[in-house]
C-alpha positions in Angstrom: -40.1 90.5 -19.8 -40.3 89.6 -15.9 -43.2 87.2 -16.5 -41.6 86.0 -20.1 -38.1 85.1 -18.3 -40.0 83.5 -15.4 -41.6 81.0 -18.0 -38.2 80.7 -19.8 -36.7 79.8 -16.6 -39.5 76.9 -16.2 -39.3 75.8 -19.4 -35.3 75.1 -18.9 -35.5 73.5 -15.6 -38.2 71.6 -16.8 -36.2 70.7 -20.1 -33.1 69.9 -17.8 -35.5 67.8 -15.7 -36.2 65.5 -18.6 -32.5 65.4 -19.8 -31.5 64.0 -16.6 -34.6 61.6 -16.5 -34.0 60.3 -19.7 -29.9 60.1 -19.3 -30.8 58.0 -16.2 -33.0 56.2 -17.6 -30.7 55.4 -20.4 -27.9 54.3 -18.2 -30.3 51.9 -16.1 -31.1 50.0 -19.1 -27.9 49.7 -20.0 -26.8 48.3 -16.8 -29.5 46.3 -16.0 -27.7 42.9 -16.5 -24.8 44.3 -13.3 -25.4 42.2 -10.0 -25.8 44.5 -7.0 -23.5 45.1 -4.3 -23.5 42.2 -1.9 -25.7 39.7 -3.7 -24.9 36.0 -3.8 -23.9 35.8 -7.3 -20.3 35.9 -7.9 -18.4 37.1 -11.0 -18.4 33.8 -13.1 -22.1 33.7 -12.7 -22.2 31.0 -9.9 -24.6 31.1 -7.8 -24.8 29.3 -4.2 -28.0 28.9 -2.3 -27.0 29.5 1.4 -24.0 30.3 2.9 -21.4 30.8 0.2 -18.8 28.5 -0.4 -15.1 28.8 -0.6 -12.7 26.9 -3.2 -11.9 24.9 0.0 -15.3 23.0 -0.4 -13.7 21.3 -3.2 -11.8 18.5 -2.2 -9.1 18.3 -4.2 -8.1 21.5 -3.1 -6.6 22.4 0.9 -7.3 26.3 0.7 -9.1 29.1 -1.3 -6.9 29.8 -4.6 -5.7 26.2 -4.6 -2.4 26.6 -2.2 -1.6 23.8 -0.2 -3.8 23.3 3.1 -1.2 24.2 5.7 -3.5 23.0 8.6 -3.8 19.6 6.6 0.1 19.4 6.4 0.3 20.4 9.7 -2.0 17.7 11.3 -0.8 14.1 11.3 -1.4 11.4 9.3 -4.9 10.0 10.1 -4.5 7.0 8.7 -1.3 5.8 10.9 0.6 5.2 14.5 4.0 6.2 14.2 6.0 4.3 16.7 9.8 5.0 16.9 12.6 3.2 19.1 15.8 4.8 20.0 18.4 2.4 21.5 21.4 3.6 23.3 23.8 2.2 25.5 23.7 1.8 29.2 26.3 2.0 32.4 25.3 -2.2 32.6 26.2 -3.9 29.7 23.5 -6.4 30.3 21.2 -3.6 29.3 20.0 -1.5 26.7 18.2 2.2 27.1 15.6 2.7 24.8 13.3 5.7 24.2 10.2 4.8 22.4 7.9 7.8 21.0 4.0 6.7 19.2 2.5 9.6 17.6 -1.2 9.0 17.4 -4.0 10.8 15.1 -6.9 12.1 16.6 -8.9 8.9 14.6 -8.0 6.8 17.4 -9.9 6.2 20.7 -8.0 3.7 23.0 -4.5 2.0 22.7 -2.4 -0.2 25.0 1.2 -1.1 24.3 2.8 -4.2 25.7 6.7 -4.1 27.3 7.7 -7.7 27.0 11.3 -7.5 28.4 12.2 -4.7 30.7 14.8 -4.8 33.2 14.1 -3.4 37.0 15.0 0.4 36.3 12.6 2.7 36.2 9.9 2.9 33.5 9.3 6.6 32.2 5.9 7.5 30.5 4.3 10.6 29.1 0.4 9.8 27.8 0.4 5.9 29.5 -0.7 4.4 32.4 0.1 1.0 33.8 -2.9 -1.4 33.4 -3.2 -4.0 36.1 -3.6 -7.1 33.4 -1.0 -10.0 34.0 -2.4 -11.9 31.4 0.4 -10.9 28.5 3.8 -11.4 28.7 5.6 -8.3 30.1 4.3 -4.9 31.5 1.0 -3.5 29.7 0.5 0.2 29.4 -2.8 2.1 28.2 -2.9 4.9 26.1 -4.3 8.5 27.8 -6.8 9.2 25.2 -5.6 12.4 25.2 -1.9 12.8 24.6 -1.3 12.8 20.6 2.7 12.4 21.1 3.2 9.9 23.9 6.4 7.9 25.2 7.9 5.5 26.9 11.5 5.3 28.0 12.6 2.6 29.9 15.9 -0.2 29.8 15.7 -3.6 27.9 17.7 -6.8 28.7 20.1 -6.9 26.2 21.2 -11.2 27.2 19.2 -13.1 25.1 20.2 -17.2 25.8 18.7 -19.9 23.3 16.1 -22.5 24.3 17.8 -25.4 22.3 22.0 -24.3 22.8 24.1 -22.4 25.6 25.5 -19.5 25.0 23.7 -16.1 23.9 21.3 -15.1 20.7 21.8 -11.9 21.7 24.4 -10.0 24.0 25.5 -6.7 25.5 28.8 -6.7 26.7 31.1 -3.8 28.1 31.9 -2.3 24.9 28.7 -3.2 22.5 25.4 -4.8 21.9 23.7 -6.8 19.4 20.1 -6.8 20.5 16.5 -7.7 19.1 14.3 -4.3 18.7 11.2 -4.2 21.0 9.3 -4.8 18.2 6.3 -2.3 17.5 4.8 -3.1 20.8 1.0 -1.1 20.2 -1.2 -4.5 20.5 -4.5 -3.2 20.2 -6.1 0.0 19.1 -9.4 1.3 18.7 -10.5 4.1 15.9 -13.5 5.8 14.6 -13.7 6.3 10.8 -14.1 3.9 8.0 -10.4 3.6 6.8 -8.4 1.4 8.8 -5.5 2.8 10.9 -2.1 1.0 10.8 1.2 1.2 12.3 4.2 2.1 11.0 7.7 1.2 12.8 10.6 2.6 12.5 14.1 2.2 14.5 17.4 4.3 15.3 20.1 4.4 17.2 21.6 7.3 19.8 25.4 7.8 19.2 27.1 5.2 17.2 25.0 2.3 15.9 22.9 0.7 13.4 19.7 -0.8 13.2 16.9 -2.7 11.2 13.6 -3.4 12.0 14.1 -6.7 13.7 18.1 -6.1 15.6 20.1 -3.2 15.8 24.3 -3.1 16.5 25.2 -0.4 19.2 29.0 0.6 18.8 31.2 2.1 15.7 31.1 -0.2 12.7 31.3 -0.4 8.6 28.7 -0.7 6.5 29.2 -2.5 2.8 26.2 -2.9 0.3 25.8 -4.5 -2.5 22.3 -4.7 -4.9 22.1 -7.7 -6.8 18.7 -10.3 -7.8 16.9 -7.8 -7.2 17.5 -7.2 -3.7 19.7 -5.1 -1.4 22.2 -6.0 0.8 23.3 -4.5 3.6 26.5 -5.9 5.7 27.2 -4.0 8.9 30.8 -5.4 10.0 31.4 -3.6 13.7 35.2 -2.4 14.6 35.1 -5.3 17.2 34.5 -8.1 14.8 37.5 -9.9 12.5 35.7 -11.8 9.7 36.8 -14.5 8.0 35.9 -14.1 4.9 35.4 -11.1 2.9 32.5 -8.8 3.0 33.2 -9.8 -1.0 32.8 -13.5 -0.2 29.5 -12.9 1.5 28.0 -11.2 -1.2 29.0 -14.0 -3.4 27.3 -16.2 -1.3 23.9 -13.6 -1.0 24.1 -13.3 -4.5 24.2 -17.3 -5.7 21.4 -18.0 -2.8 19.0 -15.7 -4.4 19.5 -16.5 -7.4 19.0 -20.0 -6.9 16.2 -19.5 -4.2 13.4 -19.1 -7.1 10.6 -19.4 -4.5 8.4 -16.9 -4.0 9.0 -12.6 -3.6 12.3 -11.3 -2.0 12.7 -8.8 0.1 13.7 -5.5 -0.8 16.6 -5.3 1.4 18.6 -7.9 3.6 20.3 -6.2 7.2 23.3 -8.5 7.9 25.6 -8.4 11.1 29.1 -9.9 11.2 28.9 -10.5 15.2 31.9 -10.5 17.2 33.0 -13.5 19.1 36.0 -12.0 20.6 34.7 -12.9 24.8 31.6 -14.1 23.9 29.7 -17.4 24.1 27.3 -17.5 21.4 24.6 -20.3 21.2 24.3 -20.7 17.5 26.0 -20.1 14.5 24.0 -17.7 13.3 20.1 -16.2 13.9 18.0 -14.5 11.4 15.0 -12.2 12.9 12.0 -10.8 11.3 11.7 -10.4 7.6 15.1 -10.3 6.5 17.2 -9.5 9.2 20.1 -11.7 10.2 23.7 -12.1 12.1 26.8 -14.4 11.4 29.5 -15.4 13.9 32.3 -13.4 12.2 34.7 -16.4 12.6 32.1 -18.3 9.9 33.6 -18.9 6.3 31.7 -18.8 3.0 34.1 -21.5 1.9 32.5 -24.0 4.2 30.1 -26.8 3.6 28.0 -25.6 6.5 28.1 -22.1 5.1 26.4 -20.1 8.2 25.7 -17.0 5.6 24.1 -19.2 2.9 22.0 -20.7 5.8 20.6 -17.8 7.5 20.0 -16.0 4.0 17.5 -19.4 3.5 15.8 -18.5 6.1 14.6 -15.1 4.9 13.0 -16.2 2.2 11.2 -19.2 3.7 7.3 -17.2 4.5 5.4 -20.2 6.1 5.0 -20.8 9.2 5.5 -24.4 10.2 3.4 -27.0 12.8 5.6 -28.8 15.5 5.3 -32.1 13.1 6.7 -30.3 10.2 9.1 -28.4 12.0 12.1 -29.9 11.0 11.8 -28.5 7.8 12.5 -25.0 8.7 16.1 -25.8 9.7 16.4 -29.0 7.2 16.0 -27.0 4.1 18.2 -24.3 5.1 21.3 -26.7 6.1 20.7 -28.6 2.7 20.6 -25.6 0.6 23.7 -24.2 2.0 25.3 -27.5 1.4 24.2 -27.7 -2.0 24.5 -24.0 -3.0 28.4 -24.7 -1.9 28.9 -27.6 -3.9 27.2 -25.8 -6.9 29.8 -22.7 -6.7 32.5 -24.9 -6.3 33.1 -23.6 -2.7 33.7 -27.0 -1.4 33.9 -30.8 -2.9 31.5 -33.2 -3.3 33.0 -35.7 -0.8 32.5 -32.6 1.5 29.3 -32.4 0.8 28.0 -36.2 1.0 30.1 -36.4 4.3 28.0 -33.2 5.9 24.9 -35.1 4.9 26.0 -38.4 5.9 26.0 -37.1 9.7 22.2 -37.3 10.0 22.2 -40.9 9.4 24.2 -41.9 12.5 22.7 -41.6 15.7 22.0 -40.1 18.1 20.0 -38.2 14.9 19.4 -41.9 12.8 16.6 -43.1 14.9 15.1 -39.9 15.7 11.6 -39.3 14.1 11.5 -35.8 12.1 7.7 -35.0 12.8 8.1 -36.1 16.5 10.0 -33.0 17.8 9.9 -34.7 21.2 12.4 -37.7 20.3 15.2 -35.2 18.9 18.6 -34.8 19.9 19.7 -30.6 20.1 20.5 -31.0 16.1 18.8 -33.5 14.7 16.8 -31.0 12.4 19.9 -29.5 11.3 21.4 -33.0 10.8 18.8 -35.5 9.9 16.6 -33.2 8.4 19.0 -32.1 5.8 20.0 -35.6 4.9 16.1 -36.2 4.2 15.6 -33.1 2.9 18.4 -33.7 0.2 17.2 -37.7 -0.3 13.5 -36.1 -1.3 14.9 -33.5 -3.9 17.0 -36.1 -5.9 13.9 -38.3 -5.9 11.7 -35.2 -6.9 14.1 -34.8 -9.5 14.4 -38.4 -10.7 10.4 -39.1 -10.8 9.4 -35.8 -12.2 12.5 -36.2 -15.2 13.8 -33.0 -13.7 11.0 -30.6 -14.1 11.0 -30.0 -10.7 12.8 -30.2 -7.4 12.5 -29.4 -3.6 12.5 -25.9 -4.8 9.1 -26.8 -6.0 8.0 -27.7 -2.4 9.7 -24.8 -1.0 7.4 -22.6 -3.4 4.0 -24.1 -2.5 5.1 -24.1 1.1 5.7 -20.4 0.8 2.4 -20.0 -1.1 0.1 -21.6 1.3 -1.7 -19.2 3.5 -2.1 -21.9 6.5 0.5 -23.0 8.7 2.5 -26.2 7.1 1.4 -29.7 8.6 3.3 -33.1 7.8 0.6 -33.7 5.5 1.2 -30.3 3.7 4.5 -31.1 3.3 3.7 -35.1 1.9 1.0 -33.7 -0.8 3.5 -30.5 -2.0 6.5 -33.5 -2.4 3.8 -35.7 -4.4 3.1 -33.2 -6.5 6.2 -31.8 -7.4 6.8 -35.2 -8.3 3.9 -35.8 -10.3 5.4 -32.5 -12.6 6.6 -35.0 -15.1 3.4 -36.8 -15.6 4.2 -40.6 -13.6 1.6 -40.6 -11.0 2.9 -43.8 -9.7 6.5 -42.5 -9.2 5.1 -39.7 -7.7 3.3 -41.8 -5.2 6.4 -43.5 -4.5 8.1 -40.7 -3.4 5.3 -40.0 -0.9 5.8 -43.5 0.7 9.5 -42.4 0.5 9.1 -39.5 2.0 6.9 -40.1 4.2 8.6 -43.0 5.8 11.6 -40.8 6.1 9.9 -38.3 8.0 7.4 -40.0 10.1 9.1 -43.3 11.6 12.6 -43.8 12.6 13.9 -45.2 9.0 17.3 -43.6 8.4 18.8 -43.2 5.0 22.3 -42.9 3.6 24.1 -40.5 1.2 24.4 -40.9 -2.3 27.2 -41.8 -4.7 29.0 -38.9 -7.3 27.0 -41.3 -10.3 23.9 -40.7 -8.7 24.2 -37.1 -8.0 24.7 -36.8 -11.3 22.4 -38.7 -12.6 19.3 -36.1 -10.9 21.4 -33.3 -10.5 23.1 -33.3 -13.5 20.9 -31.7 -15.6 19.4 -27.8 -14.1 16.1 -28.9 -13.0 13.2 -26.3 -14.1 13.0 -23.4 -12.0 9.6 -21.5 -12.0 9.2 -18.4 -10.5 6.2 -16.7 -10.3 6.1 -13.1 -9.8 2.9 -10.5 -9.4 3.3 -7.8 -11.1 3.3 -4.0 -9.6 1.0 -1.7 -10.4 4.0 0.6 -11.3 4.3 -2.1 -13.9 0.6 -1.9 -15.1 0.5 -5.2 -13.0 -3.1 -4.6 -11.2 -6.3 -3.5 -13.0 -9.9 -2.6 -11.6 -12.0 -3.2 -14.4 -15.9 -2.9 -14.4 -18.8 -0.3 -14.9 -17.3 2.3 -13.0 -13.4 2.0 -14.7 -10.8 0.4 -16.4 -7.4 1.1 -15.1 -4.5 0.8 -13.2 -5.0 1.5 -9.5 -2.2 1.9 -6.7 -2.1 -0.8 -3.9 -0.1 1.0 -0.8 0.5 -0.7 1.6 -0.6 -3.8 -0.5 -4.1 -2.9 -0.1 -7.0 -1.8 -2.9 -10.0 -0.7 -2.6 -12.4 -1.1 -5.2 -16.3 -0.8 -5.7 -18.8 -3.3 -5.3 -18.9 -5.4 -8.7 -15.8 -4.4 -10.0 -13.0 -7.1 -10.8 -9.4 -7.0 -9.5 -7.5 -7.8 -12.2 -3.6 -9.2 -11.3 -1.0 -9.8 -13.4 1.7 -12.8 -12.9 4.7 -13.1 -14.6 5.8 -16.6 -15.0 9.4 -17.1 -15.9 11.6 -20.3 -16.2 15.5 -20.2 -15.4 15.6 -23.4 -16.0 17.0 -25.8 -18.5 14.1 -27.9 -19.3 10.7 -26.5 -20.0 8.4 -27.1 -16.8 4.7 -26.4 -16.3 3.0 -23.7 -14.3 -0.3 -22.9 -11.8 -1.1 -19.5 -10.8 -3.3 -20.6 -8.0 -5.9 -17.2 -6.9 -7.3 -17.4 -3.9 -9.8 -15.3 -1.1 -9.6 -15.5 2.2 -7.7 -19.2 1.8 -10.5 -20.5 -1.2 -9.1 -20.9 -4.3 -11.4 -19.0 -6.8 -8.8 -19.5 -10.0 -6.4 -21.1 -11.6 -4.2 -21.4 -14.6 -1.9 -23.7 -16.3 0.2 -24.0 -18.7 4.0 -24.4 -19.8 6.8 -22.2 -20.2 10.5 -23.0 -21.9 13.9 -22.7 -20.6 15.2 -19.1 -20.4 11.5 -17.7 -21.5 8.6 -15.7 -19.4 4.7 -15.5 -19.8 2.4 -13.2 -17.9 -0.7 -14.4 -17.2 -3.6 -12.8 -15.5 -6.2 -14.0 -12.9 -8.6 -12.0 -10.7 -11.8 -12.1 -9.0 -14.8 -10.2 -8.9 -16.3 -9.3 -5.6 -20.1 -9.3 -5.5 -20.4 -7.8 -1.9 -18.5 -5.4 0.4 -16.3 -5.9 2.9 -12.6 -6.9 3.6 -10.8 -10.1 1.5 -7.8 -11.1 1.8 -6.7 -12.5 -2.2 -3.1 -14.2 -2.6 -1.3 -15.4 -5.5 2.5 -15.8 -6.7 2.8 -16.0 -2.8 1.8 -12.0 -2.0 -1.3 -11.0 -0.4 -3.5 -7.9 -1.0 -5.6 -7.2 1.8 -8.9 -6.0 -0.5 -11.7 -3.6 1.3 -15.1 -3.8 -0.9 -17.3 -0.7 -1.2 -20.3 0.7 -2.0 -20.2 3.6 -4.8 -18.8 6.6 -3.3 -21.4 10.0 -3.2 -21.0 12.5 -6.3 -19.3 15.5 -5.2 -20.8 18.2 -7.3 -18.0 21.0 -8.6 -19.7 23.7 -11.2 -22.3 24.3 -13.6 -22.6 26.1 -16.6 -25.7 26.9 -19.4 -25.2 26.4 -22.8 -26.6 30.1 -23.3 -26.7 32.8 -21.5 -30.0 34.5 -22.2 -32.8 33.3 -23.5 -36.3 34.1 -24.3 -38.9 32.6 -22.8 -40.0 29.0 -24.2 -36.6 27.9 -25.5 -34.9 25.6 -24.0 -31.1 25.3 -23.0 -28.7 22.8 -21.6 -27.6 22.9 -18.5 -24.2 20.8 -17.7 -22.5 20.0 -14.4 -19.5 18.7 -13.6 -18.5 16.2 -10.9 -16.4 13.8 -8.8 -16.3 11.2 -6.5 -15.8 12.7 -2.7 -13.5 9.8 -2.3 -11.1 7.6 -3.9 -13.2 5.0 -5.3 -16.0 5.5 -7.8 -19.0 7.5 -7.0 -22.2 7.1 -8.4 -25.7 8.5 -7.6 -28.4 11.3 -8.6 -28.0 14.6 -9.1 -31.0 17.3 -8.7 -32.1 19.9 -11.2 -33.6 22.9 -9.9 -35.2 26.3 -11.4 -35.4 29.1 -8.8 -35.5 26.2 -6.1 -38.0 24.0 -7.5 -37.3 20.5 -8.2 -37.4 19.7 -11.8 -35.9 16.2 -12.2 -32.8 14.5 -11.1 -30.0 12.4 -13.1 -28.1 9.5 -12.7 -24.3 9.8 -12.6 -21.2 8.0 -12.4 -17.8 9.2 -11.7 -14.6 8.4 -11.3 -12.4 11.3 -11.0 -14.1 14.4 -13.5 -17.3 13.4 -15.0 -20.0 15.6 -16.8 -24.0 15.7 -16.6 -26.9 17.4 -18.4 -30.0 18.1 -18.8 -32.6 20.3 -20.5 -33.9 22.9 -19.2 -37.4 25.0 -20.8 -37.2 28.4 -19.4 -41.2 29.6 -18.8 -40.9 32.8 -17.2 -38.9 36.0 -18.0 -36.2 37.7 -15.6 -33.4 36.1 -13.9 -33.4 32.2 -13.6 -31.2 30.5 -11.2 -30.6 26.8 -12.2 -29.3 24.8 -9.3 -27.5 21.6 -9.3 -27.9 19.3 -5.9 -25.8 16.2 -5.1 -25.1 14.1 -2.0 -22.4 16.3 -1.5 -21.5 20.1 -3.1 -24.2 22.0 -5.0 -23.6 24.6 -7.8 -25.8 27.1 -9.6 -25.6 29.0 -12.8 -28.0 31.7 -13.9 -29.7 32.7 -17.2 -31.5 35.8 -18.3 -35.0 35.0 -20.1 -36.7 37.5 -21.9 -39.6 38.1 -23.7 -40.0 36.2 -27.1 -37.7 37.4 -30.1 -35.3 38.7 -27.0 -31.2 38.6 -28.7 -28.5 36.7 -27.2 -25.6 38.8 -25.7 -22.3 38.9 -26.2 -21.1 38.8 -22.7 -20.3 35.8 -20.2 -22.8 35.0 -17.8 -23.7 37.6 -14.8 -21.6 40.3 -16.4 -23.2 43.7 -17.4 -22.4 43.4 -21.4 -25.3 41.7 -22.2 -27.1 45.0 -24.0 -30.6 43.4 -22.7 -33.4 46.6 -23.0 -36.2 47.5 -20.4 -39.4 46.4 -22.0 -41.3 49.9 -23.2 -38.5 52.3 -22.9 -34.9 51.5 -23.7 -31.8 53.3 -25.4 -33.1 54.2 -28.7 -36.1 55.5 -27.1 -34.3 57.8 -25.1 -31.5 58.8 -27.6 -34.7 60.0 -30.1 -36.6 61.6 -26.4 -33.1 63.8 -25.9 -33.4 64.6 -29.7 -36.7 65.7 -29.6 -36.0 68.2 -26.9 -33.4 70.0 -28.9 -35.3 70.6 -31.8 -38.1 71.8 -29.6 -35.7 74.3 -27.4 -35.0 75.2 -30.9 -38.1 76.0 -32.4 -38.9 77.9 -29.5 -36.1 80.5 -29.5 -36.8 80.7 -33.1 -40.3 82.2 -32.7 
């Protein structure tokens, strides 16, 4: 019995030797498909080649798990200089303190900023450094290179007398100012990086105050808006002022101005200051700054034919800059059209208004010459040049059967990207008048007009019968206005797209070969049908144009565009806006995923493998990919993008085990992996890189070992039974 049980005992062990073989066995088949602890394949199956990557490789998302990227949001903006002005008052009402801060992003490499107007108080910097250059106006200061919130703090001269009157533009007095802002002072910078850094301004006030971009009003005041033509206007009347006429009245006049001012785009908001004249010696009547910044003398009426509010609105919508011999008709236009606007809303007579002409054609203004600056009197723009001004729109109007006007001129002034000559001027007045098809009367307009303005020939008013007789009758008013892309107003078309694209700042970007497609809508508030040109042009060549005509009351949209053949920067104007237009070459494809169109495989077939990708900026992208097979090169494809785009390719798996197919681009990379097996090998069930697959190990698998296990019973079995 010893030497039986001794065997007995062998035979178990060795029985429960084999058990646990082939139960091991068994479950390593099973799991044979599980990546091990620590390898580089993840749990969707992606595999990276190198150091793995985080969601945050992706650029459209800041962190891993696609939360916001806080250091992104913390950092500034790369793209801009912030400059901000506080302006406060002083112990000496002839000055004005004022605190200036410029953030700047790490993009930029040098910067100087230029103090044109400082008084002798001390000068207070953080980041700057005084550059010995006296060859700009004022004090010039250069950036650190290190400081990425600098400032400046130092007092501005708040007395502002006028070249051409006595008496102040601007004032500070014991109890208030009415100052110009210093402007965004950063002259010149330097950056690294393709995108172009701007500046962005902005302007407050410490304590009680307001302020625009272009003047700010330092002591308690009211504020009254009003939106109307598209436009909003603000009216700051200050607790020292006493206007008279209503904040009511001068929205009347704001509103009638722009609606009759069809001549080019308006500004989105209008700063207006009713200035107090209470002690104070002012030069003019009124002053408009910058864009669309203005003040009034508050002791100016609306209900006057020399309607100060009417005149200074005028000039914010005039956008030309004028030569010294066309001059004159920055102030002449505005006079007239404050006249005229007047007389048109009843506001005053027209006896009134002939007489307020009339005064140009005396002297000392009568035998001044208009494009001679030199030979004026202080006025004789004002004076003279709206009695000229008025004489050429009721000849425009009389030649051209009243399909156009001085408003005409006013438009293609506005719409020319060079400064106005005299000449300008002459051709814009002979083709306005040439709108009604008489070339000759249009030529004798010219002679008219050009007479008027280049010798010392004076002209009288004109009688009530011959108003009427060119005024009588609404002349066509034309107004062109480009569309917004918000509107669907401005298209890149071309290989790469079809679509709307955004234009901040008024700037696009598009790809080399695309088109920029622009949409103007012309519109007629006129009562006569008139003709219309939307002139395209790049950097000052016209490249398009298109005519046509359009009724009273009615509205067309036509389009216009040019295609850009090369890269670099254009500037392309039409309806009288500019987009500043930076030409690229295809952005690189970023490369996101990749997946296989099967998951196993047997060796021989074929499968699909398909990537998906972007553009790695925001432009179109296009540019090969790379296929590869356990980090052999197999081919490349060619790919454009812009935003998601998908490519494949075919893939003909010739060995068995685990294949890696890797996709390569310019920039990202992404694998996917495939099991191949020997031929007549089943497809699993399970996604890819999981351990469902049920794939066998060749020469002993699960059934082998299920009918192994059996086999042992029956033979422990057999034996007991002997």
């Amino acid at each position: 019995m010893g030497d039986q049980g001794l065997i007995a005992r062998r035979r178990i062990a060795l029985v429960a030797a084999i058990v646990v073989a082939l139960l091991l066995g068994a479950g390593a088949a099973l799991g044979a498909d599980a990546a091990p602890l620590g390898s580089d394949e993840t749990a969707s199956g992606v595999a990276f080649d190198g150091p793995v990557e985080t969601a945050a490789a992706d650029p459209r998302v800041g962190e891993t798990g696609g939360g916001p990227n806080s250091d992104a949001a913390a950092d500034l903006d790369s793209h801009t200089i912030f400059v901000r002005h506080t302006l406060s008052l002083t112990d000496d009402p002839g000055a004005v303190r004022v605190a200036t801060s410029v953030q700047i992003p790490s993009r930029v490499t040098e910067l100087r900023v230029v103090l044109p107007d400082t008084t002798d108080a001390g000068i207070e910097t953080d980041g700057f450094e005084r550059a010995d250059d006296t060859s700009r106006s004022g004090s010039v200061w250069v950036w650190d290179g290190a400081t990425s919130d600098a400032s400046l703090s130092y007092e501005m001269n708040a007395n502002v007398t006028g070249e051409r009157t006595d008496g102040y533009r601007f004032v500070g007095t014991d109890d208030w100012a009415l100052v110009p802002t210093p402007g965004p002072l950063v002259s010149e910078w330097g950056y690294v990086g393709g995108t172009p850094v701007a500046r962005d301004l902005q302007v407050e006030t410490d304590g009680q105050g307001v302020a625009s971009e272009s003047m700010a009003y330092l002591w308690p005041y009211e504020e009254h808006v009003r939106e109307a033509e598209g436009q909003r206007f603000r009216l700051i009347v200050p607790e020292a002022a006493e206007m008279a006429s209503s904040p009511e009245s001068v929205f009347a006049t704001f509103e009638e101005s722009a609606a009759r001012l069809r001549a080019g785009a308006r500004d989105d908001e209008v700063f207006a200051v009713a200035a107090p004249t209470d002690g104070v010696s002012w030069g003019p009547g009124g002053l408009a700054r910058g864009a669309a910044s203005l003040w009034v003398r508050d002791t100016r009426s609306t209900e006057s034919v020399d309607d100060a509010w009417a005149h200074e609105y005028v000039h914010t919508r005039q956008a030309y800059y004028a030569e010294s011999d066309a001059r004159w008709v920055v102030e002449a236009t505005a006079e007239y059209y404050a006249a005229l606007f007047g007389l048109d809303r009843g506001a005053v007579d027209f006896e009134s208004f002939r007489s307020q002409l009339e005064r140009g054609g005396r002297d000392p203004h009568a035998s001044a010459v208009l494009a001679d600056p030199a030979s004026w009197s202080d006025d004789t723009d004002y004076r003279k040049g709206a009695l000229v001004a008025g004489e050429i729109d009721r000849q425009i109007r009389l030649a051209s059967g009243g399909e156009a006007s001085l408003m005409t001129v006013f438009r293609a002034l506005n719409d020319s990207p060079d400064p106005i000559t005299s000449r300008a001027f002459l051709d814009a007045v002979e083709s306005a008048a040439a709108a009604g098809g008489d070339e000759a009367a249009a030529g004798t307009v010219r002679e008219t007009a050009e007479r008027l303005t280049t010798t010392d020939a004076a002209t009288d008013g004109w009688r009530r019968e011959d108003h009427v007789e060119a005024f009588g009758t609404l002349p066509t008013l034309v107004e062109y206005r480009l569309v917004p892309p918000a509107e669907s107003g401005v298209r890149a078309t071309g290989e790469y797209r079809n679509k709307t694209i955004s234009t901040p700042g008024n700037e696009a970007r598009l790809v080399r070969g695309e088109r920029l497609n622009l949409a103007v809508d012309v519109s007629n508030a006129g009562g006569a049908a008139g003709s219309y040109e939307v002139r395209l042009s790049v950097d000052g060549e016209a490249v398009e144009t298109k005519s046509g005509s359009v009724g009273p009351d009615a509205e067309e949209r036509v389009w216009v565009g040019p295609t850009f053949a090369d890269t670099g920067s254009y500037d392309v104007r039409v309806a009288g806006e500019t987009l500043d237009v930076e030409v690229l070459e295809p952005a690189n494809v970023y490369v996101l995923g990749a997946t296989a169109s099967r998951d196993v495989a047997s060796v021989g077939e074929s499968i699909v493998v398909t990537a998906t990708v972007m553009s790695d900026a925001e432009i179109p992208a296009s540019s090969d990919v790379e296929f590869q097979v356990n980090g052999e090169s197999i081919g490349t494809e060619s790919v454009r993008a812009d935003g998601e785009a998908t490519v494949e390719r075919e893939v003909t798996l010739n060995e068995t085990g685990q294949v890696t197919v890797t996709v390569v681009g310019p920039a990202g990379r992404a694998s996917t992996t495939v099991t191949v097996e020997g031929a007549g090998a089943t497809e699993g069930d399970g996604p890819i890189g999981s351990g469902n697959h049920g794939v066998e190990v060749p020469g002993f698998g699960a059934t082998s070992a299920v009918a192994a296990l059996l086999a042992v019973v029956w033979l422990l079995g057999y034996r007991r039974e002997r």
